[in-house]
Residue, then its C-alpha position, 0 to 999 in steps of 0.5 A: x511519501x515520507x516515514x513508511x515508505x522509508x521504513x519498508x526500504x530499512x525492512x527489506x534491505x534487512x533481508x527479511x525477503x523470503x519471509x516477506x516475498x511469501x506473505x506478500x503473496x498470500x496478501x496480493x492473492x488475497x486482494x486478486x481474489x477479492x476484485x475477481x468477486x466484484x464482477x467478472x473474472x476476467x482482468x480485461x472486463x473488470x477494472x479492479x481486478x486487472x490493478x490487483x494482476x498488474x500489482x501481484x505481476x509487479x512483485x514477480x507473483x506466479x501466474x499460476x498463484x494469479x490463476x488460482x486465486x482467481x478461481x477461488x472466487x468462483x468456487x463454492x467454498x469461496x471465502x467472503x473477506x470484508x474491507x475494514x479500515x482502522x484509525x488511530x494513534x502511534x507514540x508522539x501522536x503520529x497518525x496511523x491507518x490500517x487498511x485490513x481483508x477479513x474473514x473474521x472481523x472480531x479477531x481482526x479488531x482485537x489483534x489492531x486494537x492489541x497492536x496499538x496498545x502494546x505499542x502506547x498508541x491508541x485505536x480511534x474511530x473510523x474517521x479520526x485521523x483520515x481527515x489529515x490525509x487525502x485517499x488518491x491514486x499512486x502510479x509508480x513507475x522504474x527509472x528506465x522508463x525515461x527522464x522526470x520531463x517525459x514523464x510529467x509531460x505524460x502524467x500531464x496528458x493523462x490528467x494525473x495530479x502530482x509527479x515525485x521523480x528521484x533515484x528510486x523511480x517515478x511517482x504520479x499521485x491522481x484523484x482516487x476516482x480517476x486512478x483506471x483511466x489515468x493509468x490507462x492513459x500512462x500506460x499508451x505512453x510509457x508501458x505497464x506501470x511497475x503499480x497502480x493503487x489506491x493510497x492514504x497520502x498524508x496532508x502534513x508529516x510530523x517529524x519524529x526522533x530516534x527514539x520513537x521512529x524505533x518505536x512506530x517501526x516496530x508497531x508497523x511491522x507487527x501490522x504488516x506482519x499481520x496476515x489481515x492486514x494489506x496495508x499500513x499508512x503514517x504521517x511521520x518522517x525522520x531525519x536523514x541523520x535518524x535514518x542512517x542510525x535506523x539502517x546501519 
């Protein structure tokens, strides 16, 4: 996926790991906590939350965080998170959305809406600019798992739409609705998948210079930096030559 996912490889390789790991957590528990209260507390009897441990077990989260968090749910003091979705625009009219867990839905707002301002962006409505991406299935899996053929063979058996293999790993993108089943089915065949989320894959990208590219960086990071945010979605990319520049 191009221009975010490149950007939050620059992010890390910066060594910004410590600080990142423990928000990452916080977000990941979050998000467990959330699924655990959609039905049973059990990741065997409730499809959301076995995704929510598979992804927190992926990025080396805690078991004992795992377990905490969803025990939260049960309790009386439980927190009610609600799942908003913000949609706007970046410099250069790059599209952008926000996917947020909230407690408090007016300071939620007001920080995004703050964010894009600041950053000579715009907060539109619900709807204006998720058109130009389609909300699918993303299923990522490491290198070792095998060659790009054995796994398009298996992501073609499961019933899986799109397959991206390179150097990083494998990505199998499916419909949004039959995101459980075909991870199931990848995983009778290559093993537990690395992650297994919902995902606004843009149509189209639109490719940005130095300049801006600098600029949506810095309006993604102060998103994601957000403790109410979970997720930050664009449809921009740079160049190869940009790139370097961004990560030397």
């Amino acid at each position: 996926m191009a221009g975010h996912s490149q950007f939050k490889n620059i992010m890390h390789r910066k060594g910004k790991q410590d600080g990142i790991r423990s928000k990452m957590f916080s977000k990941l528990a979050r998000e467990i906590t959330v699924a655990a209260k959609t039905g049973l507390p059990d990741p065997t009897m409730n499809a959301a939350l076995r995704l929510a441990v598979q992804n927190a077990k992926a990025q080396s989260m805690p078991k004992d965080n795992i377990e905490r968090a969803i025990k939260k749910a049960s309790g009386a003091d439980a927190e009610t998170y609600d799942a908003i979705r913000y949609e706007g625009y970046g410099p250069g009219g790059v599209a952008v959305i926000v996917e947020t867990l909230t407690d408090n839905r007016n300071r939620t707002a007001s920080v995004v809406r703050s964010t894009f301002s600041k950053a000579g962006g715009a907060l539109g409505e619900t709807g204006s600019v998720s058109f130009s991406f389609d909300h699918v299935g993303e299923i990522t899996y490491k290198v070792s798992v095998g060659d790009a053929d054995k796994v398009m063979e298996a992501a073609i058996e499961a019933g899986a739409e799109d397959v991206v293999s390179d150097e990083d790993g494998h990505t199998i993108y499916c419909a949004f609705e039959d995101m459980n089943e075909v991870s199931k089915a990848l995983e009778a065949v290559l093993g537990e998948a690395e992650s297994v989320k919902a995902i606004w894959k843009p149509q189209n990208t639109i490719e940005v210079d130095e300049e801006k590219a600098t600029s949506l960086m810095k309006l993604i990071d102060t998103l994601e930096d957000d403790d109410d945010v979970q997720n930050v979605y664009s449809n921009f990319e740079v160049s190869d030559e940009v790139m370097a520049k961004l990560s030397a």
